[in-house]
Phi, psi and omega in degrees: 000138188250135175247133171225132188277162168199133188283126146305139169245151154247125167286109169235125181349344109281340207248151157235147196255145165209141171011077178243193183288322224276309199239092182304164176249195179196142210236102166272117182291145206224122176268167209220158205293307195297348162286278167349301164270000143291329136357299179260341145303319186269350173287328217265334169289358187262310189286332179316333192242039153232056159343355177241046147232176175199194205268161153224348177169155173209127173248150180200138188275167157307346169277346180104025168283068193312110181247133159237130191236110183243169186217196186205128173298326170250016184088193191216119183269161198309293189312333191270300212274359198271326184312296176347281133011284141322281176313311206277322172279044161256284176340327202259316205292315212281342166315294204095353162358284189255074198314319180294350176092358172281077195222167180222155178213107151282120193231155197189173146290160153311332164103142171292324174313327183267133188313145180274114202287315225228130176308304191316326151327306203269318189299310188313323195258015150275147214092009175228143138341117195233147176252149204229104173257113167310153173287337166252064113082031176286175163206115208238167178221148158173177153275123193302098191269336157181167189261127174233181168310307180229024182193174194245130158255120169249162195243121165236156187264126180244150164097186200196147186038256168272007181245349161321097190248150169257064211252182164262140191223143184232121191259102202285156172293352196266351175277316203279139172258332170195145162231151187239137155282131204265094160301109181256155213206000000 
């Protein structure tokens, strides 16, 4: 298992300082990208015999706070995700990850707030209202009508009544900085 520590500095007053009597230091356990992808290895090895959920991201805090994000081709129910759950701490408890065992696992969807990561997410979501954010922070809305290997097409409405145009906008992924799905009412 690879660790990696980070020292703290403190600044007393023009100076900086480390881990003297006068000014203590202090050592944070840090996950490191090969937890993370041991991780996504046993997620991804849990989900192999259900194909319609997949992985979307894993995270982990300095507390040993395991975030998992699975999504789904038809969502993901509550009831999926508590199985999940279950299965993904046993899996992780019998690795020795965490020797002590000091871990929390969080397992979940992604949430309508969070960007969409994946082709697969923008195939789920056509037919739904997309906020499009540019890579120079340009910002287009419209719906999302389909999904390719390297792009996106949304259909957006410019104008109001009789001046009302429809057009298409065909968007490659390397312009997008995020896109989130847009609740409409």
């Amino acid at each position: 298992m690879e660790l990696i520590y980070y020292l703290s500095y403190i600044r007393t007053g023009n100076e900086q300082q480390k881990g003297t009597k006068i000014v203590p230091f202090s050592f944070y356990l840090m996950a490191t990208d090969t937890m993370i992808q041991q991780i996504e290895q046993l997620v991804s090895s849990m989900l192999a015999e259900e194909r319609e959920y997949f992985l979307v991201q894993v995270k982990i805090k300095p507390t040993n706070n395991i975030k998992v994000f699975i999504d789904g081709d038809n969502g993901l129910v509550i009831e999926k995700c508590v199985r999940f759950n279950r299965r993904l701490y046993k899996l992780i408890e019998e690795t020795g990850l965490f020797p002590e065992g000091e871990f929390s696992l969080e397992l979940s969807s992604p949430g309508i707030d969070e960007p969409l990561k994946m082709n697969r997410q923008y195939t789920k979501n056509i037919g739904r209202f997309v906020e499009v954010v540019f890579t120079d922070d340009n910002i287009k809305e419209g719906k999302l009508i389909q999904v390719a290997e390297q792009d996106i097409i949304i259909e957006e409405t410019i104008g109001k009544g009789k001046n009302e145009v429809i057009q298409q906008l065909v968007i490659p992924f390397s312009s997008i900085k995020k896109t989130t799905v847009q609740i409409k009412f």
